[in-house]
Each structure stands twice: as structure tokens, then as C-alpha cells.
C-alpha positions in Angstrom: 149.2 -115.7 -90.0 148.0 -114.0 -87.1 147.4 -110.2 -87.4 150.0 -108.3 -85.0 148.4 -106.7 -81.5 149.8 -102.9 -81.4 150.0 -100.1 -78.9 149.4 -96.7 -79.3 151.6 -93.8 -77.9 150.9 -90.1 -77.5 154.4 -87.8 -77.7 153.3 -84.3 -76.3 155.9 -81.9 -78.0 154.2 -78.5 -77.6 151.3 -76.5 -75.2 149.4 -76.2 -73.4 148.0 -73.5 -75.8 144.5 -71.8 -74.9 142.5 -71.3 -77.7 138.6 -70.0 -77.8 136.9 -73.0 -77.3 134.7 -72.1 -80.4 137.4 -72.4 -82.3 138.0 -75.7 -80.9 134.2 -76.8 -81.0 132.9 -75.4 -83.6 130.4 -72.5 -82.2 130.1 -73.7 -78.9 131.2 -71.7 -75.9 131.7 -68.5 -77.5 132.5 -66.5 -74.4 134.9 -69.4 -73.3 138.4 -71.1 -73.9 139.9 -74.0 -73.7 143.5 -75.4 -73.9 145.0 -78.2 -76.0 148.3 -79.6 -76.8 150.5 -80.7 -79.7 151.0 -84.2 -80.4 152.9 -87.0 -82.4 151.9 -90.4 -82.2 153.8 -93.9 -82.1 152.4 -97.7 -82.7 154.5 -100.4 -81.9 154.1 -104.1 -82.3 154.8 -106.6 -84.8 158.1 -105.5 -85.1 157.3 -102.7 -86.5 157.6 -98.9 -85.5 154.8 -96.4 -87.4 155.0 -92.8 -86.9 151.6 -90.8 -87.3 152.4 -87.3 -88.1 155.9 -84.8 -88.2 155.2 -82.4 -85.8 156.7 -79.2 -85.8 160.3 -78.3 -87.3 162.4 -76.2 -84.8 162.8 -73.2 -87.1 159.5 -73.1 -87.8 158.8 -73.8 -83.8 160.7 -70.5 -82.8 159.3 -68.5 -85.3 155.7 -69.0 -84.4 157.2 -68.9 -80.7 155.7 -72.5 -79.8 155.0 -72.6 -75.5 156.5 -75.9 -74.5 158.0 -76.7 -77.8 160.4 -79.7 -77.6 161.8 -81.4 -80.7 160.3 -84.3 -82.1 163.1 -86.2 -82.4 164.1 -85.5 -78.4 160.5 -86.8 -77.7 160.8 -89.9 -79.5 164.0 -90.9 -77.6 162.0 -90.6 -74.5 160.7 -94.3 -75.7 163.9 -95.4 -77.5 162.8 -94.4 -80.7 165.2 -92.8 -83.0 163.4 -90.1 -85.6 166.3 -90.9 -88.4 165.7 -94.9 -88.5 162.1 -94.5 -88.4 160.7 -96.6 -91.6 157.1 -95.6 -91.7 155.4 -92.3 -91.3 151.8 -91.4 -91.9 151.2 -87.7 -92.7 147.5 -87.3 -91.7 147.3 -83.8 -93.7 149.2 -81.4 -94.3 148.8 -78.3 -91.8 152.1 -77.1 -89.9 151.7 -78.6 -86.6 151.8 -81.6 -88.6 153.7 -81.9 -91.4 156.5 -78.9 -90.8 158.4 -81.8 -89.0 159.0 -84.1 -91.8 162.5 -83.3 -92.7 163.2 -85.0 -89.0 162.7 -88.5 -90.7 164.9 -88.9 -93.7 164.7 -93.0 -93.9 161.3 -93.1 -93.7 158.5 -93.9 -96.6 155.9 -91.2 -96.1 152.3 -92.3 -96.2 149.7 -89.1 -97.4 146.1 -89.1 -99.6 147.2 -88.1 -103.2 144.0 -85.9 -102.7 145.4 -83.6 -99.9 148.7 -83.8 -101.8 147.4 -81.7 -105.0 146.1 -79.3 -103.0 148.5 -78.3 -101.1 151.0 -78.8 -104.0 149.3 -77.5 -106.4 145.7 -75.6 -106.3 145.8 -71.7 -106.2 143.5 -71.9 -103.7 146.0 -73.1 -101.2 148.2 -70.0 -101.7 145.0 -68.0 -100.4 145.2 -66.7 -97.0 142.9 -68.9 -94.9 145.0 -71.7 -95.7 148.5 -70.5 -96.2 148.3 -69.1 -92.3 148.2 -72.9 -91.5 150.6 -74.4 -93.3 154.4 -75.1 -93.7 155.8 -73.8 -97.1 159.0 -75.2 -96.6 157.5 -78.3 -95.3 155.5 -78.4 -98.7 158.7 -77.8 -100.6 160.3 -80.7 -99.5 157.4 -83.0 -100.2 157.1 -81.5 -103.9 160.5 -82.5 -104.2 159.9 -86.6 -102.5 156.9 -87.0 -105.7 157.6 -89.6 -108.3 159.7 -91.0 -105.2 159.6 -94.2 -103.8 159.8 -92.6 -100.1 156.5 -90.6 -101.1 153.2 -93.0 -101.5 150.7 -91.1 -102.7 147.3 -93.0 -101.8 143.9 -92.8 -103.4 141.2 -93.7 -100.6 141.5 -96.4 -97.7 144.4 -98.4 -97.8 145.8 -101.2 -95.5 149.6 -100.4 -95.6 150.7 -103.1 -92.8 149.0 -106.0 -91.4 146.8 -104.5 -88.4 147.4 -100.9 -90.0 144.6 -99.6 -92.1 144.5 -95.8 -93.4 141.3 -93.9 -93.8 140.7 -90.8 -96.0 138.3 -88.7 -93.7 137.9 -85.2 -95.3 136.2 -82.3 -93.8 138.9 -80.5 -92.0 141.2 -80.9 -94.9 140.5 -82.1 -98.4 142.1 -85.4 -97.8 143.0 -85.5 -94.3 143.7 -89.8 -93.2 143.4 -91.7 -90.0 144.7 -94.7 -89.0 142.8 -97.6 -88.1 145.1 -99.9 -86.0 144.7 -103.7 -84.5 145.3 -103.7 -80.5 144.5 -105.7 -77.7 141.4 -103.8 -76.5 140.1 -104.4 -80.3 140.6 -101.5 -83.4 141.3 -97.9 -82.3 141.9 -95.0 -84.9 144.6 -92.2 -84.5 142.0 -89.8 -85.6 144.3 -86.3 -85.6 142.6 -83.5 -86.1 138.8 -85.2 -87.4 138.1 -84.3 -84.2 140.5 -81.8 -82.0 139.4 -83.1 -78.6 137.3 -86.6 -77.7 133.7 -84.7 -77.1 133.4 -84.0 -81.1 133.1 -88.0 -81.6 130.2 -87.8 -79.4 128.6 -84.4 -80.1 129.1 -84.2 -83.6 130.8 -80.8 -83.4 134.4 -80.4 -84.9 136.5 -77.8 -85.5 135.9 -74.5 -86.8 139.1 -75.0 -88.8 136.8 -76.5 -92.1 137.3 -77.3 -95.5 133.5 -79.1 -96.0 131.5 -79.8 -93.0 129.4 -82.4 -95.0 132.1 -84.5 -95.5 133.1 -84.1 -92.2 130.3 -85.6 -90.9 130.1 -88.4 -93.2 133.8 -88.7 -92.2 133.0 -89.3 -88.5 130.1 -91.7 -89.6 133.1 -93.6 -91.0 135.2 -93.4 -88.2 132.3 -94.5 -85.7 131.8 -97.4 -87.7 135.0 -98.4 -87.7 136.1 -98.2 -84.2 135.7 -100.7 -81.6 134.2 -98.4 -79.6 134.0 -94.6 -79.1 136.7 -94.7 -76.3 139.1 -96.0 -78.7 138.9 -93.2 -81.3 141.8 -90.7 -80.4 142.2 -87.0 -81.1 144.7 -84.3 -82.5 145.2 -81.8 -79.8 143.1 -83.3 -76.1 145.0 -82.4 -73.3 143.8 -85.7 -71.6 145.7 -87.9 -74.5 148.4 -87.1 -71.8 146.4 -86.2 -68.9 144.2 -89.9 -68.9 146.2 -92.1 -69.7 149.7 -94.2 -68.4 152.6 -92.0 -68.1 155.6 -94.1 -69.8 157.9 -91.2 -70.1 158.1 -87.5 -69.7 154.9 -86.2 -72.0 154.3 -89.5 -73.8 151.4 -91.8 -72.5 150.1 -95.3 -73.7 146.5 -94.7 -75.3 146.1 -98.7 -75.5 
């Protein structure tokens, strides 16, 4: 049976935000900034619709005053896709910008490393500043309550979920932070969210400075080197030119490939 071809959508639902671009590379450009949006992504084909990360919730949105904030579900439609009919979602960790947005897709099965789970879930150390500032408690609330679920699959390491859909745990800027490894035309590209915050970090070896263990960081982006077709085919979290460089299919949503 042949292995389904996929394409790869970029949903824009909040920014441009300017950030210090050493915050965003991680001590580079000190005296500098930089902008960068938020994102979901979409793969299509086979018959079968997969959702990589929730976004933002609206509450959540206004409260932290979001620029450009549109609702995830209101960007789907955009491309005919409907947030509450959505069967698969993959949660690539579990910091607000994406995960606060998972209440929006109440059908779907919820793909997240069991590893970034506990944490979040359950460590003290999550609780401590650094961490709760970037993170949705009510977001992490509601997963709590999906464990021991069938719409909650808890996985331990790589794992091929689909035909042509392969997750990766890639720690470094979370504990168990996953990408996706998917089958397209142009060969296999990873949604990489936020291993890498814009494309240069896949080339320069600098990430974020948003860190939970630079060493496995870069054995993370060893991984996802290896595993790419190529290094043009490895997408990041928040690069204005997911949008920018890419196909315009609909306002704020662009076909990576």
C-alpha cells in the first residue's frame, strides 16, 4: 500500500510581535530585535486532516492582549477546515501559544510525549516562575482531566501515528517537546515548532533562549537534520517567512510543501 503524499499548511493566528532577537537566537544580536508570528499548522492528504498544535484560546488571547489575535477555529475555516470535526491533533509541548487552544477541538484524539505530560502535570518545578509565565493553567487543567482517556495518547519516544506521519521527541526547549516527521511530494519535511523559533537555528545551531537543556537540544537538532529530506524542509514555530515565503492559499495561511 502506498504511503500517502501530504501537504503542509501554515495558519498565522497572532503577530507580528517584536521580540529581542537574543531572545529569539539565543545570545546573538543583543542590541537588536526581531519579529515573529504565531502559528498552527495543517497536513492534508490521504484522507486525513492532522492538526499540529492548539494555538491560543480567546480568553487567554485578551488577557495577554495578543496583536493580531484571530481565533483558531476562524483561521482554520479559511481552508475548509472545521476545529470541532478535527480527528487528530498533535500537541508539540505544552507552552501557551500552543496548547491554551485545545479546548477548540473537542472530537479530536490528542497526540503529546508522556514525558512533557508529567511535567507539566505534575513536577513542582513547573509551578516555579520561569515556567508558569509560559504556560496555560487552564489549558493544563483540562488535559489532567483527558488522562486515562482514550482522546489523550500519551507517547513514550518516536512514534508513527499514521501512515506518512511520524512523531519525534526532540527535547531541549521543553522536556519532551515532539515534531512531526511527515511524507510529501518534495520528500520528508518536519513541523519542527519551536526546536527552532525561526529557520537560521537549523543552520547555525543557535536556538532559543527559552531552554530547558541545551544538550539535548542539540542532540535534538542532530535528530531532526537527519531526518529531513533536506534542511529547506524543516519548518519552524514562530518565522515570519512561514507566511512571508511561501504560497498564499488564504488570508494568513500558506502552503509550506
Amino acid at each position: 500500500m502506498a504511503i500517502p503524499i501530504y501537504e503542509i499548511y501554515a495558519l498565522k493566528y497572532a503577530g507580528p510581535f517584536t521580540r529581542p532577537a537574543s531572545m529569539v537566537n539565543w545570545f546573538q544580536d543583543i542590541d537588536k530585535n526581531l519579529q515573529i508570528n504565531y502559528y498552527i499548522f495543517a497536513i492534508r492528504g490521504g484522507g486525513e486532516t492532522i492538526i499540529v498544535d492548539c494555538g491560543c484560546a480567546p480568553q487567554l488571547a485578551k488577557e495577554r492582549n495578543l496583536a493580531g489575535y484571530v481565533n483558531p477555529v476562524d483561521v482554520l475555516k479559511r481552508i475548509d477546515l472545521d476545529a470541532a470535526k478535527i480527528k487528530h491533533v498533535v500537541a508539540t509541548h505544552i507552552h501557551f501559544d500552543h496548547i491554551s487552544g485545545v479546548e477548540l477541538f473537542p472530537q479530536a484524539t490528542i497526540f503529546l510525549q508522556e514525558k512533557e505530560f508529567n511535567f507539566w502535570m505534575t513536577n513542582p518545578i513547573a509551578k516555579r516562575a520561569p515556567f508558569l509565565h509560559v504556560t496555560d493553567p487552564v489549558a493544563n487543567r483540562y488535559l489532567a482531566g483527558l488522562k486515562g482517556k482514550k482522546r489523550l495518547q500519551l507517547l513514550r519516544g518516536d512514534k508513527k501515528i499514521l501512515p506518512g506521519i511520524k512523531l519525534l521527541l526532540c527535547p531541549g526547549h521543553t522536556i519532551g517537546l515532539q515534531t512531526v516527521v511527515v511524507n510529501t511530494a518534495k520528500g520528508k519535511a518536519i513541523v519542527g515548532s519551536d526546536s527552532a523559533h525561526t529557520f537560521s537555528s537549523y543552520r547555525t545551531d543557535i536556538p532559543s533562549a527559552i531552554i530547558t537543556d541545551m544538550i539535548a537540544w542539540m542532540k535534538s537538532y542532530d535528530k531532526i537534520r537527519a531526518k529531513a529530506s533536506s534542511l529547506d524542509l524543516i519548518f519552524p514555530g514562530h518565522d515570519l517567512a512561514l507566511i512571508d515565503a511561501y504560497p498564499k492559499v488564504a488570508e494568513d495561511v500558506s502552503r509550506l510543501v
